[in-house]
C-alpha positions as CSV (number, residue, x, y, z in Angstrom):
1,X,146.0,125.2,108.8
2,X,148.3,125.3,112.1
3,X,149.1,123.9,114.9
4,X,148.8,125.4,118.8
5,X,151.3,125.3,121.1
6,X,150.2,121.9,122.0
7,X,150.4,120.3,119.6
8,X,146.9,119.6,118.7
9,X,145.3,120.4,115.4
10,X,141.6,122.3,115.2
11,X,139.2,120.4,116.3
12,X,136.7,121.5,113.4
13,X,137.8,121.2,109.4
14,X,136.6,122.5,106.3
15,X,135.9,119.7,104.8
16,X,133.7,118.2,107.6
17,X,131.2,121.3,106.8
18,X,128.3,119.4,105.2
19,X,127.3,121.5,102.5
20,X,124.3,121.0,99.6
21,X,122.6,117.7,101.9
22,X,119.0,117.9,102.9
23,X,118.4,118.5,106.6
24,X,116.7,115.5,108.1
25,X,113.5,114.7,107.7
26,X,112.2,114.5,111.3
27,X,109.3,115.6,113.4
28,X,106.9,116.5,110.7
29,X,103.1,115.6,110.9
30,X,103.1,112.7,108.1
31,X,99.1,112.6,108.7
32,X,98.5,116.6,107.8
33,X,101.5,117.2,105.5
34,X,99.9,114.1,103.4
35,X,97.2,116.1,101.2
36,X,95.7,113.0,99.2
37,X,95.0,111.5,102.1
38,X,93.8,113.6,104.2
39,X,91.6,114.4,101.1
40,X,90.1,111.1,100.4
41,X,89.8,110.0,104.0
42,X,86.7,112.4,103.9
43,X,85.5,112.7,100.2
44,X,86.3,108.7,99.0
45,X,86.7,107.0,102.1
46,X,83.2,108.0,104.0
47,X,84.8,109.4,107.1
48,X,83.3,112.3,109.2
49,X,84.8,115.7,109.5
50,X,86.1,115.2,113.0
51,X,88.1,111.8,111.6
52,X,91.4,113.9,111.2
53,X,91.8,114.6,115.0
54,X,92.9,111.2,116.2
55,X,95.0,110.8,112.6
56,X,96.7,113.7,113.1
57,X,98.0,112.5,116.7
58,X,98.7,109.4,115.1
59,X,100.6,111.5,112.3
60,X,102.9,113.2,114.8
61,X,103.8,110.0,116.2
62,X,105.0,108.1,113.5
63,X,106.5,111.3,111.8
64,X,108.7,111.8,115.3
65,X,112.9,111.6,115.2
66,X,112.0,108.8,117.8
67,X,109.1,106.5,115.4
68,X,111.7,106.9,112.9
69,X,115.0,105.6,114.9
70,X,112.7,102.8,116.2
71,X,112.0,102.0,112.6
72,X,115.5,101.4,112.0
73,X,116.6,99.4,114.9
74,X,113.6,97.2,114.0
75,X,115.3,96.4,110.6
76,X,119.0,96.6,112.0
77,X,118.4,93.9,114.6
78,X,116.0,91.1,112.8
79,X,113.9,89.3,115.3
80,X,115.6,86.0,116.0
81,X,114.3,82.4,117.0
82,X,115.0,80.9,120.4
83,X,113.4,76.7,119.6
84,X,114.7,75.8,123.3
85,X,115.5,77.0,127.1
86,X,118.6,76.7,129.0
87,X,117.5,73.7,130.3
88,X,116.2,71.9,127.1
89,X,113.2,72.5,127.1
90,X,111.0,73.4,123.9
91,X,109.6,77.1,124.0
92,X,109.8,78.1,120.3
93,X,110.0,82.0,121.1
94,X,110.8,84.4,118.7
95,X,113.1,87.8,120.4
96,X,112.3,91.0,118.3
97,X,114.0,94.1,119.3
98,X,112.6,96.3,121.9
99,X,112.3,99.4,118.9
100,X,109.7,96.9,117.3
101,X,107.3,95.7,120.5
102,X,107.3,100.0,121.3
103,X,105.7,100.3,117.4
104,X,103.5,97.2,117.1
105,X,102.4,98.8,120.5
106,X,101.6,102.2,119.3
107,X,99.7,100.7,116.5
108,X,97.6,98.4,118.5
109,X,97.0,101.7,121.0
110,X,96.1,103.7,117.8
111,X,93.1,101.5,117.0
112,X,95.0,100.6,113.3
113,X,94.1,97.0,113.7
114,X,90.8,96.7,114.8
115,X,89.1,99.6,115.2
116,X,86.9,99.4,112.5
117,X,85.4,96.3,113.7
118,X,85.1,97.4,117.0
119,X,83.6,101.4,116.6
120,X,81.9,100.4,113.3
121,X,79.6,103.1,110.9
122,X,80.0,104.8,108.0
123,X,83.7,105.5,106.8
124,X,85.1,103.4,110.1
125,X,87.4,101.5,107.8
126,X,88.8,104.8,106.3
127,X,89.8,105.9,109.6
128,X,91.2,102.6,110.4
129,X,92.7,102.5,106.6
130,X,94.7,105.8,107.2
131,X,95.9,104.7,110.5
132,X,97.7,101.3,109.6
133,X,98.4,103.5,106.3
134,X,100.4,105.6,108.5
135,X,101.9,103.8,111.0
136,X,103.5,101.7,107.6
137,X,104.8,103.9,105.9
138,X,107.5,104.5,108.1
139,X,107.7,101.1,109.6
140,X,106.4,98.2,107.5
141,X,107.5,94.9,109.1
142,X,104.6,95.3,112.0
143,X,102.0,95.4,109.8
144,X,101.8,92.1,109.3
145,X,100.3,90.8,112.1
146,X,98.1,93.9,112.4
147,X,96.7,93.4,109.5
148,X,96.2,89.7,110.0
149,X,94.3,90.9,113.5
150,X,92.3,93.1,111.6
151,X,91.5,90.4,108.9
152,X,90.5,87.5,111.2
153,X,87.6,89.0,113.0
154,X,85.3,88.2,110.2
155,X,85.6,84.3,109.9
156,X,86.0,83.8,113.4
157,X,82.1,85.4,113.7
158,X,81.6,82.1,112.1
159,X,82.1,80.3,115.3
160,X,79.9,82.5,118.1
161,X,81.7,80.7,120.9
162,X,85.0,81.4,119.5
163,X,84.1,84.9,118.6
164,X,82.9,85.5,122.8
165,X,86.3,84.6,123.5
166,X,88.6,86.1,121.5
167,X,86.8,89.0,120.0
168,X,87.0,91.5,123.1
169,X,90.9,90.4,122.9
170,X,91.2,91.7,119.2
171,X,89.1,94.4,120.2
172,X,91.4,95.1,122.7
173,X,94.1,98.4,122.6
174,X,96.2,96.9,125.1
175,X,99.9,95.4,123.6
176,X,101.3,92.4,125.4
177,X,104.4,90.5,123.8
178,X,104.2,87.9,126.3
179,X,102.4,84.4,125.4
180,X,100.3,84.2,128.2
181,X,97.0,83.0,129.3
182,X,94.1,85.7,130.4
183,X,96.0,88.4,128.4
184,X,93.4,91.3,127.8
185,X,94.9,91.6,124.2
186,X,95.4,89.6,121.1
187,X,97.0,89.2,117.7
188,X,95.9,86.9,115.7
189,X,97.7,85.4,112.3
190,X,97.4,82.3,109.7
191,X,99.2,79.7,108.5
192,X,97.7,78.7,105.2
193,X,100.3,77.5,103.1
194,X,102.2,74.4,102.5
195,X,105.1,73.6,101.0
196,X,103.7,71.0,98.6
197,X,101.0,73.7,97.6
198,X,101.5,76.9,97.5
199,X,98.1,79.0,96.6
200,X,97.0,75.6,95.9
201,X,95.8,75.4,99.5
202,X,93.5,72.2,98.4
203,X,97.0,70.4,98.0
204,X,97.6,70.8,102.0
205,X,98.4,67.6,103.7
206,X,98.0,69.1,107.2
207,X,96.0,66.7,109.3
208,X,92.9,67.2,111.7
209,X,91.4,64.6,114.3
210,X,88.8,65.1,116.5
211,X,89.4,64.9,120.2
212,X,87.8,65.7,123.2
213,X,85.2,68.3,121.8
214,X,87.7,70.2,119.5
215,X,90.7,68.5,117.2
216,X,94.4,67.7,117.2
217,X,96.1,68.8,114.2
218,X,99.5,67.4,112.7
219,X,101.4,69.2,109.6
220,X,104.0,71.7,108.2
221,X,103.1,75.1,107.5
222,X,105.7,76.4,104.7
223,X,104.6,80.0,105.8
224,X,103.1,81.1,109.0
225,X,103.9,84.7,109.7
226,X,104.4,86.9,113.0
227,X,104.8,83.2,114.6
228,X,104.8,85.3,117.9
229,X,100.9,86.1,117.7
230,X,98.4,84.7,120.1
231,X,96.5,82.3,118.0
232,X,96.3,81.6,114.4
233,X,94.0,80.3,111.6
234,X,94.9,77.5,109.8
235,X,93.5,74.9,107.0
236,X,93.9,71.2,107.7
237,X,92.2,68.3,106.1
238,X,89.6,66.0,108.0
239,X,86.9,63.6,106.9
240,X,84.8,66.6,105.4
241,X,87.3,68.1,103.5
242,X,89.5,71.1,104.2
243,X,88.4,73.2,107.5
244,X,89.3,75.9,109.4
245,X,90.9,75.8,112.7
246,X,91.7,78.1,115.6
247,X,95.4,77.4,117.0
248,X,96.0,79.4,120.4
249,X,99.7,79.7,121.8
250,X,98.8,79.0,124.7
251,X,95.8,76.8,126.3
252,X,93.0,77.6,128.6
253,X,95.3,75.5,131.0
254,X,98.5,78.1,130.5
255,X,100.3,75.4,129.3
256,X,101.8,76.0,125.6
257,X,100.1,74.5,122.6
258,X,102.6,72.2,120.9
259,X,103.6,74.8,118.1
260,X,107.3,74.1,116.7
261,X,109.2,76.4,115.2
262,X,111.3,75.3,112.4
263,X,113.6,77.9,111.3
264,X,112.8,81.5,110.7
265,X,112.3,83.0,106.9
266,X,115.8,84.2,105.3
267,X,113.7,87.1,103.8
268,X,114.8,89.7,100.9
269,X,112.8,92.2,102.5
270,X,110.4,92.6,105.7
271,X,113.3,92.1,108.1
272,X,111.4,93.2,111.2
273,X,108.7,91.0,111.0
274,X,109.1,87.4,111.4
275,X,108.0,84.7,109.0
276,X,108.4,80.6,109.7
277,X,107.5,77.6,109.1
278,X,106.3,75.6,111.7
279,X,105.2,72.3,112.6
280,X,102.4,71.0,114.1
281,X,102.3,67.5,116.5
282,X,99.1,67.1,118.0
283,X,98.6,70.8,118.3
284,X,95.1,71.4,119.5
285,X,92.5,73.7,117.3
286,X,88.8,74.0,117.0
287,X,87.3,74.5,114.2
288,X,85.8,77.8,112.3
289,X,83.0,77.4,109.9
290,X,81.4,74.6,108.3
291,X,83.0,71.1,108.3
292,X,84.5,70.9,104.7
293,X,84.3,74.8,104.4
294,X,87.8,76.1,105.6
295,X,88.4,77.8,102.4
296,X,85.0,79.5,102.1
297,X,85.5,80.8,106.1
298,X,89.4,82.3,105.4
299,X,88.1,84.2,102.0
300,X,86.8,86.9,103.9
301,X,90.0,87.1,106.0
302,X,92.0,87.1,102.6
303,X,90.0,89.2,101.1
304,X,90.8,91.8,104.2
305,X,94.6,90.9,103.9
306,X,94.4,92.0,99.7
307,X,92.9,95.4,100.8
308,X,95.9,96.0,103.3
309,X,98.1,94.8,100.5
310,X,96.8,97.7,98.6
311,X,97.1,100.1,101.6
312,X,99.8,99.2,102.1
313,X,101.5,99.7,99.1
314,X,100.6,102.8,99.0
315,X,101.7,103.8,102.4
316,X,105.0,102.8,101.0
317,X,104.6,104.8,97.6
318,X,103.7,107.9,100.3
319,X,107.0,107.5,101.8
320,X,108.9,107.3,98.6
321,X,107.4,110.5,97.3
322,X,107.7,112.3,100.7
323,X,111.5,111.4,101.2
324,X,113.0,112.4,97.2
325,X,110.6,115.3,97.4
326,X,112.5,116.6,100.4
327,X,115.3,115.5,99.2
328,X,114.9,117.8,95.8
329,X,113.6,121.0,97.5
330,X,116.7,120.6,99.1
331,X,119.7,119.7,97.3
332,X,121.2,121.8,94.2
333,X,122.7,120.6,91.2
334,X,123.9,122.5,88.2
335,X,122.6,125.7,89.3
336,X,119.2,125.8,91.1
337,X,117.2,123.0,93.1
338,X,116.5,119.8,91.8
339,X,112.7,120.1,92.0
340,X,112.9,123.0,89.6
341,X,114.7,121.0,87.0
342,X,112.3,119.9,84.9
343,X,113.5,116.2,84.6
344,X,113.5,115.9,88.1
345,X,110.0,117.7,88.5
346,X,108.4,115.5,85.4
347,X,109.7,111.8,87.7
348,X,108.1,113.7,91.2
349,X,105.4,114.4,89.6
350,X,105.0,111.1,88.1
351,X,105.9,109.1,91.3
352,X,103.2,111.6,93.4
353,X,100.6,110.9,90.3
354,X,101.0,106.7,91.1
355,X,101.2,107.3,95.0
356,X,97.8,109.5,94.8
357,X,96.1,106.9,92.8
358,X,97.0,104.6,94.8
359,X,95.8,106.8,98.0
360,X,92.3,107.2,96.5
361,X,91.6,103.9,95.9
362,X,92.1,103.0,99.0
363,X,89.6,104.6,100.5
364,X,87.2,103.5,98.0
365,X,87.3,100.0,98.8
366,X,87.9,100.5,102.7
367,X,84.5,102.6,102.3
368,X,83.1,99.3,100.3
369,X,83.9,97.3,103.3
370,X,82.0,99.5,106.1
371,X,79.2,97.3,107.9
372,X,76.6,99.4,105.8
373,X,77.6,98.2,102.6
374,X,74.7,96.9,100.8
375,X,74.6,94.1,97.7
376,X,75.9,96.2,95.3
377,X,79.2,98.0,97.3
378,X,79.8,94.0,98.3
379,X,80.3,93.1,94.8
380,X,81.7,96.1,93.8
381,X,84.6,94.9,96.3
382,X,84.4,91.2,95.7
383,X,85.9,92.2,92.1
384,X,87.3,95.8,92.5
385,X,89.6,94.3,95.7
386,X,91.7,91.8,93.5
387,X,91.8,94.0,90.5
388,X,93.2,96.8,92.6
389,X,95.5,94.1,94.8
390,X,96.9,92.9,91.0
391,X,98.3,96.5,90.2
392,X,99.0,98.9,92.3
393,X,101.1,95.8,94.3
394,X,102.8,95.3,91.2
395,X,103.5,99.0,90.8
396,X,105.1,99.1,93.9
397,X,108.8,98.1,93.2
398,X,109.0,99.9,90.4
399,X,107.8,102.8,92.0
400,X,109.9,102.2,95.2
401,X,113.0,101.9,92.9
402,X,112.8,105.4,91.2
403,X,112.4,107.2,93.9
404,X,115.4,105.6,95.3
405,X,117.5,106.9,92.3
406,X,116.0,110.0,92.8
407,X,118.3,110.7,95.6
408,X,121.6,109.0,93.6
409,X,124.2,107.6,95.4
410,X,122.5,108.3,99.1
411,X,119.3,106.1,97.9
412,X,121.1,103.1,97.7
413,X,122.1,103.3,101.6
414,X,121.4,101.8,104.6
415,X,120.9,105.1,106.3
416,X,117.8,106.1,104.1
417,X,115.0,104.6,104.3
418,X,114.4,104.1,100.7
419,X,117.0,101.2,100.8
420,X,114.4,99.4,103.1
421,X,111.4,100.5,101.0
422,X,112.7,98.5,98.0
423,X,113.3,95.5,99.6
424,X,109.7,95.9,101.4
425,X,107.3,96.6,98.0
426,X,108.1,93.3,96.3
427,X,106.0,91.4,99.1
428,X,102.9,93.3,99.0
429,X,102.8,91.9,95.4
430,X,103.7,88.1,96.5
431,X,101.4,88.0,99.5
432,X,98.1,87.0,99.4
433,X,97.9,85.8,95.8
434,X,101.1,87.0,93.1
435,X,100.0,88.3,89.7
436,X,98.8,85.4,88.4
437,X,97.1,83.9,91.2
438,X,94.7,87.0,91.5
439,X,94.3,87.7,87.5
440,X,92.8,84.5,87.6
441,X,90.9,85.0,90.6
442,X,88.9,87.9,88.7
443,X,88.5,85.8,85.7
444,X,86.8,83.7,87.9
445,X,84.5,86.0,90.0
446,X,83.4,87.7,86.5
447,X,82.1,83.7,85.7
448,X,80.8,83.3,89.2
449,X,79.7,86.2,90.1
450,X,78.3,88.5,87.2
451,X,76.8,91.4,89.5
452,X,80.4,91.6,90.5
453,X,81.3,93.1,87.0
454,X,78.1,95.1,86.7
455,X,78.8,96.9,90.1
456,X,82.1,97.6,88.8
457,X,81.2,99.1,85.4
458,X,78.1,100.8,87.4
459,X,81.3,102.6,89.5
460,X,83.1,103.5,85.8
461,X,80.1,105.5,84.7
462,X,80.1,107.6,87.9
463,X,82.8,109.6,86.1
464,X,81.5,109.2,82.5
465,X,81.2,113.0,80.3
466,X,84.3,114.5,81.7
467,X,87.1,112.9,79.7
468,X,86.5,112.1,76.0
469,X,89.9,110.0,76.7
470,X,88.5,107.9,79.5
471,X,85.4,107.5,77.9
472,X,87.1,105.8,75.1
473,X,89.2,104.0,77.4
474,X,86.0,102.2,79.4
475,X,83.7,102.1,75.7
476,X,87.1,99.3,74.9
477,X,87.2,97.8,78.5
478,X,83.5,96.9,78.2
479,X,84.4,95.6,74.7
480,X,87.1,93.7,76.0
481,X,85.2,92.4,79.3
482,X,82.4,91.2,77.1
483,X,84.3,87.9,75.6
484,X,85.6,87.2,79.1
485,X,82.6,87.0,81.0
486,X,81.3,84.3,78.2
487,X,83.9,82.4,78.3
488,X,86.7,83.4,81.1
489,X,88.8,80.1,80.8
490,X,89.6,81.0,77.2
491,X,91.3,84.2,78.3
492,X,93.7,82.7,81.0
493,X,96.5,84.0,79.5
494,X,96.0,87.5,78.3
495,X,94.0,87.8,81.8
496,X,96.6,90.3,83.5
497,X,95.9,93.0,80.5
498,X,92.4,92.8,81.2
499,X,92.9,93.4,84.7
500,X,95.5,96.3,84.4
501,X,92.9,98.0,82.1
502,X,90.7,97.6,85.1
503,X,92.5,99.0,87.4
504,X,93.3,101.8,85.7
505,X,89.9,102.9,84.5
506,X,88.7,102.5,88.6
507,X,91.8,104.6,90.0
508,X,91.1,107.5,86.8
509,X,87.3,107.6,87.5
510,X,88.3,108.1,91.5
511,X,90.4,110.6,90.4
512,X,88.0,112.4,87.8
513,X,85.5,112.7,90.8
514,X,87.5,113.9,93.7
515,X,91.1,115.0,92.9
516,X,91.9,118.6,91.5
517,X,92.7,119.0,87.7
518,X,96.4,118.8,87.8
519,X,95.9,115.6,89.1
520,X,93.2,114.3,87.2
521,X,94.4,115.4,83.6
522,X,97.4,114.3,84.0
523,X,96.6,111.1,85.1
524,X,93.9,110.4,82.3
525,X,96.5,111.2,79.6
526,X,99.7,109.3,80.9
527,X,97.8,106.3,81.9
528,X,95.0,105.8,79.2
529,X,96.4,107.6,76.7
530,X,97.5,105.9,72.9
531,X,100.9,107.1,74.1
532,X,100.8,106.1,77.6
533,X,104.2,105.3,78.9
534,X,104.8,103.0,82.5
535,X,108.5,104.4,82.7
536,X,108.5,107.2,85.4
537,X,108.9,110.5,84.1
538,X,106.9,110.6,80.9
539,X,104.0,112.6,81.9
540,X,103.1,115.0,78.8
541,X,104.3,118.8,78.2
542,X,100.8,120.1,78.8
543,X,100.8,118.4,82.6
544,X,100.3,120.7,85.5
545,X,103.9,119.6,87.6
546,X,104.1,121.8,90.1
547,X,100.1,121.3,90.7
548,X,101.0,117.7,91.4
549,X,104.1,118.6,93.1
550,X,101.9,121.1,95.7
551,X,99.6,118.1,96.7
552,X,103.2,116.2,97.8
């Protein structure tokens, strides 16, 4: 190297040249260049042929250099609580970063929180499935309080008067951040838990009195997230029992509903969105559902909340498969590309397998959730929901993990997203009931609700002649089911094996009926084989990789 008469050295070096990296992965169509799902949205999930056309805008969005550096300023700068004014006064506001109002935006404009309660029909909630699917896979944090808009349209048709109001706001594609009265749109959240209870909601101590034609309520919510939205659901004791109220922000008046914000939620993951815990001192609500009914009213939203649990898992398996799938058609080591090595091509293939599965059934149970869903799709989903919630949520960190080592050294930094997607699958898992909470839950809807386990075994045998290996593997379920559904409290604590073989017979039958061969196969034999193997990378010698890898 010299130097010019100057002085100076060359501005360019030889070791600056960036050689053997991956070019970015930017500006690609995450709805179109996602096979699965733009397979199942149609086959599994109900939708019609022209469903791809809005997805696919949707797809170019959140696949843009732009979605994606909006997705990382939204987890750079956290959202941060503001309790008081200049001058004092209380106004418990929570400041996000611009990068995350321009996404929770988008969202809301793309119909992925409420449009299948709003343009319902066969296979609405497929199409509204893929879209929150999509929008999360890149950014997760929003979701939240999309999916809790989405999920409280259903009890709040308990209360008609309620609904007139606030309905055409959820409805609504317009995105506001301000709390404001006569706002033309809405999001909606809950605060269910308390810190002396947990899932044991019965436990809350929040208090309810009646006044002036509605209630005042007075409590601590240990966890009410996206603290921000315009109203929320909450339980609170009365004279009748538990109930369910409607907090709004802000009061027909304009003036702010006493709602105190405590402190915001040191989180290990979900760093965009905003959780709290929050007080309430005379905080005025009016009540959903029956008097002594709040639990009954907010199952339906919960049950809402598990499915997006599901989907979104799986949105974030579709990123972790997209991004070390790039990453190994792209990068070189010991002497061709790492997707051709055939350790590398055996995890891929593996990680695509789970993400597929997870993919499919998705769109099963957003199809069992469509307004035409007769008796037995409703208890085909009052079962197959927690089931599913149970393990593919649980799958997720693994999951989110090895494809972060799939890219070494660069997977454990801030710059790629995988980093984020680690922190960010452990929550799907917590929220809305953790392992135990819903193994327990099925236990208890196979006592309560028999036809709930005859609509799911009625789903099994849709696939039944095409596998000896499956067939085996639901001829032992049923065998196993049959003690449990006598006596379910005896089986408390093996309950999460039961459920896993559940949810792995539902996701191979999807699979059976609607993926290609590759797929199917290999699934069938890695999952519910004698020697089935939950480490990544163990699918057997016979298994079709680079069929699985084309679908990815």
């Amino acid at each position: 190297m010299t130097v010019d008469d100057a002085g100076t050295a060359p501005a360019a070096f030889p070791t600056h040249q960036v050689l053997n990296q991956p070019p970015p992965r930017v500006d690609i169509n995450e709805f179109t260049a996602n096979v699965p799902l733009t397979d199942y949205l149609v086959t599994i999930g109900g939708a019609g042929a022209t469903a791809p056309e809005p997805l696919a805008a949707v797809g170019a969005v959140v696949g843009s250099a732009q979605f994606q550096e909006d997705a990382r300023q939204a987890h750079k700068y956290p959202p941060v609580l503001r309790t008081h004014g200049k001058y004092g006064e209380r106004i418990d506001e929570v400041e996000y970063h611009p990068a995350y109002h321009r996404i929770l935006g988008q969202a809301v404009a793309a119909g992925a929180h409420t449009s299948a309660w709003a343009e319902p029909g066969p296979g609405a909630n497929a199409r509204r499935s893929a879209a929150f699917m999509l929008f999360a896979q890149v950014e997760p944090g929003h979701a939240c309080p999309v999916s809790m808009s989405h999920a409280a349209v259903e009890p709040l048709r308990l209360a008609p008067e309620l609904a007139g109001e606030w309905l055409p706001r959820l409805y609504s594609r317009e995105y506001s951040p301000a709390l404001a009265a006569g706002k033309p749109g809405a999001l909606l959240g809950m605060a269910m838990t308390e810190k002396q209870g947990g899932s044991d909601v019965r436990a809350n101590t929040t208090r309810a009195v009646p006044f002036d034609g509605h209630h005042l309520l007075t409590g601590h919510k240990w966890f009410c997230s996206a603290p921000m939205s315009d109203a929320f659901l909450v339980l609170a004791q009365d004279d009748a029992g538990l109930g369910c109220f409607l907090l709004p922000r802000v009061l027909p008046d304009g003036s702010r509903n006493p709602f105190l914000i405590q402190r915001l939620k040191d989180k290990a993951g979900n760093r965009s969105n905003a959780s709290s815990e929050v007080e309430f001192a005379n905080t005025h609500g009016w009540r959903v559902g029956q008097p002594g009914r709040g639990v009954p009213a907010i199952m339906g939203m919960v049950a809402q909340t598990r499915l997006d649990c599901v989907l979104g898992t799986a949105a974030g398996m579709r990123q972790s498969v997209a991004e070390t799938v790039w990453h190994a058609r792209h990068r070189r080591a010991f002497g061709s590309l790492l997707v051709d090595q055939p350790a590398m091509a055996n995890v891929l293939a593996d990680l695509a397998l789970e993400a597929e599965a997870a993919a499919a059934v998705g769109m099963r149970l957003s199809r069992a959730f469509d307004d035409d869903a007769g008796p037995s799709e409703r208890a085909f989903r009052r079962l197959a929901t927690a089931v599913t919630k149970f393990w593919v949520c649980k799958r997720g960190p693994n999951h989110a993990y090895e494809a972060m080592e799939c890219l070494g050294g660069n997977g454990y930094i801030e710059d790629f997203p995988l980093a984020m997607r680690y922190r960010e699958q452990p929550v799907m898992a917590i929220w809305e009931g953790t392992g135990n909470v819903i193994a327990l839950d099925v236990l208890r809807a196979m006592a309560k609700e028999p036809e709930s386990v005859d609509a799911f075994l009625a789903e099994l045998r849709t696939a039944s002649g095409a596998h000896e290996l499956f067939d085996a593997f639901v001829a032992r379920l049923k065998e196993d089911a049959a003690p449990v559904r006598a006596a379910p409290a005896e089986f408390a604590g093996s309950a999460r094996m039961l459920v896993e073989k559940m949810a792995l017979a539902l996701q191979a039958s999807l699979l059976i009926r609607h993926a290609p061969a590759a797929v199917s196969d290999a699934f069938v034999a890695s999952r519910l084989g004698p020697d089935r193997c939950f480490n990544y990378g163990n699918l057997p010698p016979r298994s079709d990789l680079a069929g699985i890898l084309a679908r990815a």
